[in-house]
ZAFITI-326527 format. One record per residue (C-alpha): x, y, z. Coordinates in nm, 3 decimals, decimal comma, always signed. Example, Ala and Ser with C-alpha at 12.3 -4.5 7.8 and 13.67 -1.06 7.14 Angstrom:
2
NODE / +1,230 / -0,450 / +0,780;
NODE / +1,367 / -0,106 / +0,714;
END
This chain:
147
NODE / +0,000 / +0,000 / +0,000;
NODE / +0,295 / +0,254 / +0,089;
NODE / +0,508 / +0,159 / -0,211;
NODE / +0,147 / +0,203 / -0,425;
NODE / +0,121 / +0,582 / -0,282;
NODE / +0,474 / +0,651 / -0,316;
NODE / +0,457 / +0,562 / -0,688;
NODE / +0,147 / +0,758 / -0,739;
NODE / +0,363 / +1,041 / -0,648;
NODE / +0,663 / +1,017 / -0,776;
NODE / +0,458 / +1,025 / -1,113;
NODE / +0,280 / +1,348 / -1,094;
NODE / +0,480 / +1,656 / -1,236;
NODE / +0,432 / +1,967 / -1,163;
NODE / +0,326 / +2,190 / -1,472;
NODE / +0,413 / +2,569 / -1,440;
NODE / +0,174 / +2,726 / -1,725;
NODE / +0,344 / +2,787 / -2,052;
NODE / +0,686 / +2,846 / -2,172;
NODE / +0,642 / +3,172 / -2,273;
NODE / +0,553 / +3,276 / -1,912;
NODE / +0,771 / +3,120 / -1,803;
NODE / +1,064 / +3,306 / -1,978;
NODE / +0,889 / +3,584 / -1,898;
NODE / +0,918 / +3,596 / -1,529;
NODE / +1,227 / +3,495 / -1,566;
NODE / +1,338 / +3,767 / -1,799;
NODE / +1,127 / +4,014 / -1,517;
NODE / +1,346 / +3,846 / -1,247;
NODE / +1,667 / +3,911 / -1,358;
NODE / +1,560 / +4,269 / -1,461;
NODE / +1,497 / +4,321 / -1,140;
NODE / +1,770 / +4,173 / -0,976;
NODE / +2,001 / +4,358 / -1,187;
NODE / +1,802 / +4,711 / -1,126;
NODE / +1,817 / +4,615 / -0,798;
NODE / +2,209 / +4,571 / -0,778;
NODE / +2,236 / +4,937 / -0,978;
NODE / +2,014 / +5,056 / -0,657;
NODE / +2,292 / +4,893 / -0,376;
NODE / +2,581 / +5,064 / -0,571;
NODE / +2,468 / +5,420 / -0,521;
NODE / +2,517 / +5,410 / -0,167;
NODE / +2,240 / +5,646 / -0,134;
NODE / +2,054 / +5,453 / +0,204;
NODE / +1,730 / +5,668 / +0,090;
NODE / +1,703 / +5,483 / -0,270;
NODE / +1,794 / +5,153 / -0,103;
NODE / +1,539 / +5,169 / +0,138;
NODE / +1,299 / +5,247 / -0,157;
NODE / +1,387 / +4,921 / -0,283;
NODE / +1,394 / +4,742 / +0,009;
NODE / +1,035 / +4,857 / +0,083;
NODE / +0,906 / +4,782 / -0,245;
NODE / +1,034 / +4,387 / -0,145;
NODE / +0,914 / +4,404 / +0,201;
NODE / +0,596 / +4,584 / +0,100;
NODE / +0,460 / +4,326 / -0,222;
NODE / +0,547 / +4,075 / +0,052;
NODE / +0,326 / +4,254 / +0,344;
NODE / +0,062 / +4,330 / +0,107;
NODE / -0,025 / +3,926 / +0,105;
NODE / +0,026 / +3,874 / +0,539;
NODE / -0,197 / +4,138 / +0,682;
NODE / -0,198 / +3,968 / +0,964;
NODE / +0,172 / +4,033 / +0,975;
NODE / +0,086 / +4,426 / +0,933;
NODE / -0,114 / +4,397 / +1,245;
NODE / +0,165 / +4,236 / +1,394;
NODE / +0,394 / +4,492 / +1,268;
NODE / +0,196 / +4,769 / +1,408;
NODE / +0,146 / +4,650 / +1,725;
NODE / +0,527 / +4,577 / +1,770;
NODE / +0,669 / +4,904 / +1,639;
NODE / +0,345 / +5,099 / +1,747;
NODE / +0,490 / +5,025 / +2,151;
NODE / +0,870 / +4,997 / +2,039;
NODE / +0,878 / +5,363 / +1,820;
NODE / +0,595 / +5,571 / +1,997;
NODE / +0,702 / +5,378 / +2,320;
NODE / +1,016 / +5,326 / +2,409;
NODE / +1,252 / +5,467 / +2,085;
NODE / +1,156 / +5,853 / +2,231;
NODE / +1,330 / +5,774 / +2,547;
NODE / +1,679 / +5,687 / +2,363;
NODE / +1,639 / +5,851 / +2,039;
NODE / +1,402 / +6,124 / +2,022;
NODE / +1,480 / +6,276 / +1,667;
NODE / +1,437 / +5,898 / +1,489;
NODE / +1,087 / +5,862 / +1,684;
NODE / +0,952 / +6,117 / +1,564;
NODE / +1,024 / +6,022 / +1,192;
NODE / +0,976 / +5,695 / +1,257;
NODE / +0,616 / +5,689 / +1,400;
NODE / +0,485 / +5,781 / +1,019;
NODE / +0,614 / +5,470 / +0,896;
NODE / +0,378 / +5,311 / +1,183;
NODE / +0,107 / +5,526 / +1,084;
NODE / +0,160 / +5,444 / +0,708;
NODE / +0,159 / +5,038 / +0,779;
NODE / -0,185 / +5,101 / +0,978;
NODE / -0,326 / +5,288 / +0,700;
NODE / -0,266 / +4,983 / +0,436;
NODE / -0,384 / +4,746 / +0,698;
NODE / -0,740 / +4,977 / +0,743;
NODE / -0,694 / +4,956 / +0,266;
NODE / -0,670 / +4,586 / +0,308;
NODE / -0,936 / +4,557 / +0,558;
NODE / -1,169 / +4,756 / +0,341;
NODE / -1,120 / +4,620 / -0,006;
NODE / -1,127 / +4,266 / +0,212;
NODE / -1,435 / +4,313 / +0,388;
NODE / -1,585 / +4,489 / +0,057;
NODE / -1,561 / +4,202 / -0,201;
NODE / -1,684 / +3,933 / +0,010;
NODE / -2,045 / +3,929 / +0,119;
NODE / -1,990 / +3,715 / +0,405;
NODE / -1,782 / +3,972 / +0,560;
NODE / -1,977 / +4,231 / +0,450;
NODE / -2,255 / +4,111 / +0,644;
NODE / -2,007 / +3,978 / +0,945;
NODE / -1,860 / +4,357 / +0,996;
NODE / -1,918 / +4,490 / +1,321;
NODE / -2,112 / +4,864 / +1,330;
NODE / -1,812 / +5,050 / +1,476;
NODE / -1,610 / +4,993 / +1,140;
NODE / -1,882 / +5,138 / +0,962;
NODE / -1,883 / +5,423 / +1,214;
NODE / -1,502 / +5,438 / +1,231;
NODE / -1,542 / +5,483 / +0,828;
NODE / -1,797 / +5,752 / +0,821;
NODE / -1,581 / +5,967 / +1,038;
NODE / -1,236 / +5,902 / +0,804;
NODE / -1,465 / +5,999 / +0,528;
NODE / -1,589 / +6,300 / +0,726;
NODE / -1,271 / +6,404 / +0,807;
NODE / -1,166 / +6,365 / +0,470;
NODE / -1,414 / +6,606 / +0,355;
NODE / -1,399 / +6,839 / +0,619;
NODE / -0,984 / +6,849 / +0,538;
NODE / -1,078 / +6,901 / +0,211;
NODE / -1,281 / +7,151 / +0,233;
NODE / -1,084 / +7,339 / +0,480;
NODE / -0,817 / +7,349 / +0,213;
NODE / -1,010 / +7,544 / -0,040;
NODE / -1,127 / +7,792 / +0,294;
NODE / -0,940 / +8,142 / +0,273;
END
């Protein structure tokens, strides 16, 4: 029975699509490998940290429960306990906090707006929490075009 199942497996292959897309991530792979080695040699830690985010950031976008993680963690670590040693990075820092809760809130939304089951599953204080970021929204923009 084992040596049956093992043969059943060892016989199934694994078909990636077709050739041609498969050349073609390949081709976008090593474009990108090689754009990304151009970004490492400037030495510049502002354009390296663009490309590092873009990585880190494709990857987040599919683990939001790892942005909730993430903004737990470095909500207490940067607004916490970084202002007591290093006052001028906390206070640059805390935006990129505020920016990784803001895609979690995008995820949430586009999540909990394509699926009907969670549409119907959301709790009223998201719904309230949303009408006052669109309020707010308004009211900022509005307050922009005030003299």
């Amino acid at each position: 029975m084992y040596k049956q199942n093992f043969v059943y497996k060892v016989s199934t292959s694994t078909d990636l699509g077709s050739q041609a897309i498969f050349y073609i991530i390949v081709s976008a792979s090593l474009l990108m490998a090689m754009l990304f080695g151009l970004f490492a040699v400037t030495a510049n830690p502002v354009i390296i940290g663009i490309a590092v985010a873009l990585i880190v950031g494709t990857l987040l976008l599919t683990k939001p429960d790892w942005i909730l993680w993430l903004v737990l963690l470095l909500g207490l670590l940067v607004i916490g306990v970084l202002p007591l040693h290093l006052d001028s990075v906390a206070s640059k820092a805390g935006w990129g906090v505020s920016l990784l809760g803001f895609f979690l809130m995008f995820i949430a939304f586009f999540a909990s707006a394509t699926s009907p089951k969670r549409l119907k599953d959301t709790p009223a204080f998201v719904w309230i929490a949303l009408c006052f970021l669109v309020y707010a929204l308004i009211n900022s923009f509005m307050q922009g075009f005030s003299t």
